[in-house]
N, C-alpha and C positions, 0 to 999 in steps of 0.2 A: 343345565339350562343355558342356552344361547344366550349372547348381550346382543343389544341391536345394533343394528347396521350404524348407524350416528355414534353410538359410543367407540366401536371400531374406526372408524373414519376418522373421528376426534382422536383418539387413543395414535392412533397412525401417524397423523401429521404431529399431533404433541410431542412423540417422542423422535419424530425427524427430525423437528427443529431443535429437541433439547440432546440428541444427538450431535446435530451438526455446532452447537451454542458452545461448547469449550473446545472443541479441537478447533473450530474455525479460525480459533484467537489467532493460533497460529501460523496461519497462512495466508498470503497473499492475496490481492484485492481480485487481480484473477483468479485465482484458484477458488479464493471463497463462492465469486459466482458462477464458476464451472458448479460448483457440489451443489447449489443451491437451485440451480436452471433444472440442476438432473435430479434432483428430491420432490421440485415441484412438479415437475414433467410427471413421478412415478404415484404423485398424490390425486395430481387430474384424471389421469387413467386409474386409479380405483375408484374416483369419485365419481365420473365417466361411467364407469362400470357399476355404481351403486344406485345412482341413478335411473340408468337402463331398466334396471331390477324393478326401481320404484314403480319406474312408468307403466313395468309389465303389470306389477302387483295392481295397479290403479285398475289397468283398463279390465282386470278378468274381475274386480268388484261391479265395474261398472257394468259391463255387460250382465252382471248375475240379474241387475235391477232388483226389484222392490220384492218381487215373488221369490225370488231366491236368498232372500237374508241365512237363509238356514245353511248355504253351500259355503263351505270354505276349504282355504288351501293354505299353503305353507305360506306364508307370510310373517310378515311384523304385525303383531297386534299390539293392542290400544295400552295393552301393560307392557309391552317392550319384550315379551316373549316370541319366539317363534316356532311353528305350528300351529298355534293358537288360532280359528277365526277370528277375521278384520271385517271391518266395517271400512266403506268410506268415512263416515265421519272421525271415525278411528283415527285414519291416514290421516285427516286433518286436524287430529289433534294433537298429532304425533310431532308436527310440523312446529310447534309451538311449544316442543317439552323443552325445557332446560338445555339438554346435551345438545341438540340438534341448534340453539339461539348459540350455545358455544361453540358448536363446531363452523358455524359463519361465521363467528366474531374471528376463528384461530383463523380461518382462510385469510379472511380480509388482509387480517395484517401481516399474514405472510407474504400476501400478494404486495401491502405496499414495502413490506424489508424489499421485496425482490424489485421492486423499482427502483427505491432509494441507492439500493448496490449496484443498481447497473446507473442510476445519474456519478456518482462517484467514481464507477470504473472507465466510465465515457467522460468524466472529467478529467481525469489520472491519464489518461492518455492523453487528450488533447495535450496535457501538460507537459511529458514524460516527454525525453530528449532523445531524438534520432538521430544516429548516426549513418552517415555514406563514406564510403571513398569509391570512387571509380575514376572513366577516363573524363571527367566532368569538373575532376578538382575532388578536392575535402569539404564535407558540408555536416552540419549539426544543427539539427533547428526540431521543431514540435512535429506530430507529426500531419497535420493542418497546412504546414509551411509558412501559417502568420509570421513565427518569429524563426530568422536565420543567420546563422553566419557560415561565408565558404569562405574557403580560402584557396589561391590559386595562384601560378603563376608560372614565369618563365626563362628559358637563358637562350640566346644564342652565341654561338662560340663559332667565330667568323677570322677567315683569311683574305687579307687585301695582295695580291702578286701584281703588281706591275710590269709589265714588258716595255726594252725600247724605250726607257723613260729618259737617257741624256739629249740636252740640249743642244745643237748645233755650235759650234765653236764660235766665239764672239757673240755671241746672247747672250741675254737672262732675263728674269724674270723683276721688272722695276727695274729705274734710274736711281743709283747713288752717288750724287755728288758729291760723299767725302774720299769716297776711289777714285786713285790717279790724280792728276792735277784741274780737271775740267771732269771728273765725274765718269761712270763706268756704268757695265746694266751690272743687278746684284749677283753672283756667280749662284749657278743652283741649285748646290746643296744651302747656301745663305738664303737663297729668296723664297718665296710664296708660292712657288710652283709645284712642281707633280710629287706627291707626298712617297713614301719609304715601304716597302714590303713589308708587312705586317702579322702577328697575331692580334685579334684583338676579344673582349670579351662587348659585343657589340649592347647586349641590351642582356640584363639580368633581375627581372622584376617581380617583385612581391603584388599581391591582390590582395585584399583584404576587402569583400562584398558582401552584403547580410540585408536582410530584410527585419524590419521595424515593425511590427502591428499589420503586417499584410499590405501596407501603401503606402511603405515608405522604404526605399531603397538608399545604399549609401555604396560607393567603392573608393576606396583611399588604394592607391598605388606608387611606392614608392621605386624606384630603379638607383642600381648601386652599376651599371656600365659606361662605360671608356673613363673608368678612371674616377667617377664621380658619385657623388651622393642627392638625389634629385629626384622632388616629389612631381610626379606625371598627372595623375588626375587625384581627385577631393573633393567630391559631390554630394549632393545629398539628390534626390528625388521624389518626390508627392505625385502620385498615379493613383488617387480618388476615381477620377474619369478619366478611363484614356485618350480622349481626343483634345483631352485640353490636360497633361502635365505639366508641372511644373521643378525645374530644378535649377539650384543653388551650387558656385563654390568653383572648382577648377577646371576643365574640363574643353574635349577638342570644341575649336569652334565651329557654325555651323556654313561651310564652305566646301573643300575640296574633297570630290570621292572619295580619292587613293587613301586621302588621310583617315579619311573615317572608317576603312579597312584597317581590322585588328594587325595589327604588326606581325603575327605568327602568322601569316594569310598570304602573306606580299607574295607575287609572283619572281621579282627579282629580293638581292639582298636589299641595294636600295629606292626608295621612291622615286618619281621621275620629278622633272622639273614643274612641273603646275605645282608642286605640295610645296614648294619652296615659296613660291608667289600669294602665300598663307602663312598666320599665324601657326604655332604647334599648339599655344595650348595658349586658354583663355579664361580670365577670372572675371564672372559676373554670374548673371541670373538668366535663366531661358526658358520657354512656353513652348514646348511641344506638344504633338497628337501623333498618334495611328487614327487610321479608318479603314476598314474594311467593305466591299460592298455590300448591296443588302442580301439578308439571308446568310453573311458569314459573321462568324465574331472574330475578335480581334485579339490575341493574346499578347500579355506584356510580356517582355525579357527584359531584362537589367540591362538595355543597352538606349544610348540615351539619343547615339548619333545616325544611327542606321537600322532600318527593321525592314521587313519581307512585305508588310502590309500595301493593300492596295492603293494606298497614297499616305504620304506624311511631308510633315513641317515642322519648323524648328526657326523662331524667331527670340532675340535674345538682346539683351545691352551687358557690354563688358567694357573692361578698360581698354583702352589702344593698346595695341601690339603690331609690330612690325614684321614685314614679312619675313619669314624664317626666324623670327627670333629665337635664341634659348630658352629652353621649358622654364631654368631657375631665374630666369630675368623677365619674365611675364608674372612673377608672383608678387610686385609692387608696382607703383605708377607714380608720376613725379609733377603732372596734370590734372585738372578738374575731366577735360573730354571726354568721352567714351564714346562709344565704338559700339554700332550700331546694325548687327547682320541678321540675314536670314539664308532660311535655303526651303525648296521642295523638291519631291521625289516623289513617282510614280510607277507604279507597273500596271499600266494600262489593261494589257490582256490578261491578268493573274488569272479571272475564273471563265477564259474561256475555253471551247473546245478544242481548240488546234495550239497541240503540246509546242510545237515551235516559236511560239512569242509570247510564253505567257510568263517565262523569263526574261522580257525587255524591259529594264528600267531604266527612265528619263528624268533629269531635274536638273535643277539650278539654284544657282548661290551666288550672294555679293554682299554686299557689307559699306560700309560709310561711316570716313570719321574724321575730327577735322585736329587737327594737329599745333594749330596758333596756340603759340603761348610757349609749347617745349621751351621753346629759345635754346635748344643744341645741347639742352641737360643729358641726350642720352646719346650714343653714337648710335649709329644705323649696322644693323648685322648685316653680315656678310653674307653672297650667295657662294653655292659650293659646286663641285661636279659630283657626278657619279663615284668617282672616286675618294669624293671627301676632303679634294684640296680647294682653296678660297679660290674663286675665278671671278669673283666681282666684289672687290675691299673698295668701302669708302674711305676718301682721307679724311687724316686726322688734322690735327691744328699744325699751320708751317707759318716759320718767319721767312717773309722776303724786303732784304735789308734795300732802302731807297738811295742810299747814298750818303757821301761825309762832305759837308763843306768846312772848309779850316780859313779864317782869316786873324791875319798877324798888325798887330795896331802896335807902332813905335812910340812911347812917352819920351818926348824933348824936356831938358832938364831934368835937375836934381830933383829925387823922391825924396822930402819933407820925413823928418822925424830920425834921419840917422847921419843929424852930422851935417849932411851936404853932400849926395851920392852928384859926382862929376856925369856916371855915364847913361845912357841912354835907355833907361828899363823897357821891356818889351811885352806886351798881352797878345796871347794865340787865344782864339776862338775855334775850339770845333764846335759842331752840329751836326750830326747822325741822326736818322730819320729813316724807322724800320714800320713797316707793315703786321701787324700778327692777323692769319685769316684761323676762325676756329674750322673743326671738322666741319665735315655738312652732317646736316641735321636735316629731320622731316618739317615742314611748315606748311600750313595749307590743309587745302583738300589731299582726302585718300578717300579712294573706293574700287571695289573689286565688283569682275562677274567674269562667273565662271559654269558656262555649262556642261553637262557631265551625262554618261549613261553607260549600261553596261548589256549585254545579251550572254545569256546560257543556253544553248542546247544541246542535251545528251552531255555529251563528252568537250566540246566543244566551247569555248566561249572568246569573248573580246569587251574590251575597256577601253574607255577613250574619255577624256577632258580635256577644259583648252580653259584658259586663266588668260585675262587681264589687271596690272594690276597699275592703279594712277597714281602719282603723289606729287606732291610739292617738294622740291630740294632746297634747301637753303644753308648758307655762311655765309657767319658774323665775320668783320673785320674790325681793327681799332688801330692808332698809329702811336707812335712811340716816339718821343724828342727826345733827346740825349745833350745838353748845353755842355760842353766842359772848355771855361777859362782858367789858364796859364798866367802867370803874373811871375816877370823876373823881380827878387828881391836883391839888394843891397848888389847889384851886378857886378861892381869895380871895388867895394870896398872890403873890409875884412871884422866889419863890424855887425853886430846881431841885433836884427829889431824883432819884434813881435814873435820873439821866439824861432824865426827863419836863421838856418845855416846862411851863410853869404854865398852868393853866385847860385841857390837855388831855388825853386819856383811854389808857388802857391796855388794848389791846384782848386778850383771850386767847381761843382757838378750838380747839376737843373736839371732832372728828369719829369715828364709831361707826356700822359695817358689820355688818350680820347676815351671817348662813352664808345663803346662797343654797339653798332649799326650794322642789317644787315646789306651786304653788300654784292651779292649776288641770289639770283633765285629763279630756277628755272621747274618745268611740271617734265615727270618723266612718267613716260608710263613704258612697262617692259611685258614680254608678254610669253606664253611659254604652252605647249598641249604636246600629249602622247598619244597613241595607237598601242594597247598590246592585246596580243590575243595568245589565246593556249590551250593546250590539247591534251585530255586524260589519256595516254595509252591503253589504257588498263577495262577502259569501258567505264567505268565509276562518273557518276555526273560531273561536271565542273562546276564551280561555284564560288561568288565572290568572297563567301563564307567557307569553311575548313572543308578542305576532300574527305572525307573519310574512305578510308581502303574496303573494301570487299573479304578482302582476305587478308589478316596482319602478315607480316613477315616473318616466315619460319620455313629456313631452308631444308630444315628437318623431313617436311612434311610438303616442298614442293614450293611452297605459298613464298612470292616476293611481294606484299605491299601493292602501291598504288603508284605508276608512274606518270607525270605531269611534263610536255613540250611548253616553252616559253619562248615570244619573241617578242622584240617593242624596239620603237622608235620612239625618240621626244627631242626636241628643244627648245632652245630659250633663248628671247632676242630682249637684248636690254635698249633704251629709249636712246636714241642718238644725244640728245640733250645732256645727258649723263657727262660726256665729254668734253664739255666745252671748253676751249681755253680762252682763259683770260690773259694770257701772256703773249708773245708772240712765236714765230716759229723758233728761233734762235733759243728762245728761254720762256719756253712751253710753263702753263702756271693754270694746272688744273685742281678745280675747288670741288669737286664733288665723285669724281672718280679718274684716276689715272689708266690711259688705255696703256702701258708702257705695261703695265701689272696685272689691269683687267682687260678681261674677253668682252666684248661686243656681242657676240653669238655663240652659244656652242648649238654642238648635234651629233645625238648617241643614237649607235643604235647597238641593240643586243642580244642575246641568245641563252635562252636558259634551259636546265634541268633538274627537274625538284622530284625525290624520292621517298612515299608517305610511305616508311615501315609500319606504321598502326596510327592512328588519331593523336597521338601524341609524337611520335617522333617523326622529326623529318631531316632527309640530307639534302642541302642544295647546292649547285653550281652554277655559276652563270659567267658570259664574259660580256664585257662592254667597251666600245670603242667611241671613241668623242673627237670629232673635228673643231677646231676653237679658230676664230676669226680676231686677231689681236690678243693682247694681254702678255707679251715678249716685247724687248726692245735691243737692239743693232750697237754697236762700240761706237755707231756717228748717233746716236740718240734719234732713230729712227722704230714706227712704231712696226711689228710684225706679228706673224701667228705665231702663237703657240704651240711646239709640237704636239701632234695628235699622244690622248691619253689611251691608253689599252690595258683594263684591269681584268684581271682571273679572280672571284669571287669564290667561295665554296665558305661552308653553311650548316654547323649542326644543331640543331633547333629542339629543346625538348620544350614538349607544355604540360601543364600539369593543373 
């Protein structure tokens, strides 16, 4: 005798699930619900199939109708045999036997085990940790990308060669007047002029960037190059909305293009002169956005100074920083002030139709900050050349002595208390009277603007910004007395008063400080723009962002990489004011910059060649030549140009 379809059915999956119930222990959350997807899959389809059956066995009852109770077929009857005549009402009581209320209750909950195992297997993953490495960096995070950490970073390994670097005979670079008897310029390998052929390891940097809960971004980046240990950026980022972020802690500020080009990007080894007429790096808090236009969305990158979108802002308060300052000398402040910038950028034609301008990007930046109160706590950093030697040092603190008056007062008769001195005791007076000026310091207003833009097309592109930058100059000065009285003791006799030898003198000495007043103060503003443009060989786009090559470099197989033309022009003209003297021609007496030492102007221009073997490696070369307007001085203390600088660069870049 047959069992009926429901006790089969029941029987079926009963023993799928107490089949799959111990081995399952042993396996994975995947695997579990692989075996379980494919048990239930093979249970639907019998059930599927059992059902059919039903519907068929229904309708040939019902067609029999009422005159045909007598007809029957193979079917499930009312006692759960088969062949037996069925009745409709049969079927429906059938529906209601025990086995068939159990074989729903075994579904149900199969069906909710197999939800339950897939919320767990969709939780487990969310959870579960992904690993990457490509040409992108090292990265580890969920696989959702809420939580992350990459790691990344870079070296370059850089050659400075000078050509034609001696000085013409009888120059140098600065007046020293402890050479010779009247003072000499500094000979120069001594002075501050054209620096030494070099290896150097130029920039050698760790990333450390991750992702927080999906909206909170962080990079800490430290650099161990030219000899130092020196934290570069340390931010945090909050990107809830991106038209309005926010971020926290160290990081470029928001002003000069070139700066805000990734360092591994630069067209030459180094930046042109506008990046100098900028902080490097700046500690405060800043409000940014992207915005796309309408119909596009906007994608975040972990980048906090630059992005592709169709307009962006970046307005911020940090502490004052000075232009070019050191990245490790912006990590504290000595002042309440702060320092107050912005910047916006555009790409106007991003989503139109005509491919040649929809890589034009336009903006601007400037900043405001006021500097009263420093009172000369900090020196003023120095500007450099292309080559990386100082071409505008401010001075430091200098004594210039005013002069010694000496008067001589005769005492007539005997000095009292030894005896009865017969001869003539004598008191000298000097008085010495020196100036101290401190360095110059910033004082006043500061503020900057600087407009900027860049264009791509195809293979082609060009760069250009132009920097103003204003400040206050100032040094403190204070005067110095010196009193020293002479007093003859016992002059003629051979006797000891007050502990004095006979015939020698008693010397007493008054020294007297003024309050420190500032005593000079002038505004300078200096001012500095480039021009470069550059040419993919290769065909590959050009981009203010990384080239990426076409075809990596493998001479094996024919493939050389990506080749990149570079040219540019830049200078930089410092504020006449800078200059001034306060002394005369004869004894020149300069408080805030010496032209003997510094340049007035320089102007590069230069030529490069940069070789993308694959997204990560690159070779580059470049050469640059700089005409300098002053910053040498003559054996008669006359001021002159410095000879022209000509460096040979080359460049091996890995990123990672």
């Amino acid at each position: 005798m047959k069992q009926p379809f429901s006790t089969f059915l029941a029987a079926g999956i009963g023993g799928a699930v107490l089949g799959l119930s111990t081995e399952a222990l042993a396996l994975s959350d995947s695997e579990r619900l692989e075996r379980l997807e494919k048990t239930i899959e093979r249970l639907e389809n019998r059930l599927e199939a059992t059902e059919s059956e039903n519907k068929r066995l229904k309708k040939e009852v019902s067609s029999a109708g009422t005159g045909h109770q007598g007809v029957s077929h193979r079917g499930v009857s009312a006692s759960g045999l088969s062949g037996d005549p069925v009745s409709e009402p049969a079927l429906a009581k059938l529906t209601t036997q025990p086995e068939f209320r159990a074989l729903d209750t075994k579904v149900k909950l199969l069906e909710r085990k197999l939800e339950v195992e897939k919320e767990v297997a969709d939780n487990n993953r969310k959870s579960a940790a992904k690993v990457e490495a490509g040409p992108n960096g090292f990265k580890i995070g969920t696989p959702d990308g809420d939580w992350q950490l990459r790691l990344r970073g870079f070296l370059q390994a850089d050659t400075n060669t000078f050509l034609n670097d001696t000085l013409p005979a009888g120059t140098g670079i600065g007046w020293n007047p402890t050479l010779g008897p009247d003072g000499e310029p500094n000979p120069y390998q001594a002075g501050a002029g054209l620096a030494s052929d070099k290896f150097l390891i130029r920039r050698a940097r760790l990333q450390f960037a991750g992702t927080l809960g999906k909206y909170t971004d962080f990079l800490i980046a430290p650099d161990f190059g030219n000899g130092q240990t020196r934290l570069f950026d340390s931010w945090a980022d909050f990107h809830y909305w991106q038209p309005a972020s926010f971020a926290i802690g160290k990081m470029k500020g928001p002003q000069d293009l070139e700066r805000m080009q990734t360092a591994t990007n630069l067209l030459f080894n180094e930046r042109a002169y506008p990046t100098q007429l900028a902080a490097n790096r700046q500690i405060g808090a800043m409000l940014h956005g992207e915005i796309e236009g309408p119909g596009f969305d906007t994608k975040y990158i972990s980048n906090i100074s630059h992005t592709q979108e169709l307009f962006a802002y970046q307005a911020g308060v940090f502490n004052a920083s000075q232009d070019n300052q050191a990245v490790q000398n912006s990590d504290t402040t000595n002042f309440d002030n702060k320092e107050y910038a912005a910047r916006i950028f555009a790409h106007p034609f991003r989503h139109v139709d005509f491919e040649p301008i929809q890589r034009l990007g336009l903006g601007f930046g400037g900043n405001y900050a006021n500097w009263q109160g420093q009172n000369g706590q900090t020196p003023i950093a120095a500007l450099v050349s292309q080559g990386q030697s100082n071409i505008l040092t401010y001075q430091s603190a200098q004594v210039v002595p005013s002069g010694t008056n000496t008067n001589t007062t005769e005492i007539v008769g005997p000095i009292t208390g030894n005896g009865g001195s017969t001869g003539n005791p004598k008191t000298v007076t000097n008085v010495t009277t020196a100036t101290t000026y401190s360095g110059a310091f910033l004082n006043g207003d500061q503020y900057h603007f600087a407009p900027q833009g860049y264009w791509y097309w195809g293979p082609f592109g060009v760069l250009a910004d132009w920097t103003s930058s204003t400040q206050g100059l100032a040094a403190n000065a204070f005067s110095t007395t010196v009193t020293q009285r002479q007093t003859d003791i016992n002059g003629t006799t051979n006797t000891t008063t007050g502990g004095q030898t006979p015939g020698e003198r008693t010397t007493t000495v008054t020294t007297h400080t003024s309050v420190p007043t500032i005593s000079a103060q002038k505004t300078q503003t200096n001012t500095a723009w480039q021009v470069a443009t550059s040419y993919v060989l290769t065909g590959e786009d050009n981009t203010y962002w990384a080239i990426k090559p076409r075809k990596n470099f493998d001479p094996f197989s024919g493939e050389w990489g990506a080749f990149q033309l570079a040219a540019r022009w830049t200078e930089l003209d410092i504020g006449k004011d800078t200059f001034t003297n306060y002394g005369s021609a004869a004894n020149p007496l300069y408080l805030f910059a010496d032209p003997r030492s510094s340049v007035q102007h320089a102007q590069t221009w230069g030529l490069g060649v940069n070789w993308f073997l694959n997204s990560n490696v690159k070779i580059q070369g470049n050469y640059e030549q700089t005409k300098f307007t002053g910053g040498a001085v003559t054996l008669d203390n006359q001021v002159t140009n410095r000879p022209d600088e000509k460096v040979f660069f080359t460049r091996v870049q890995f990123w990672y």
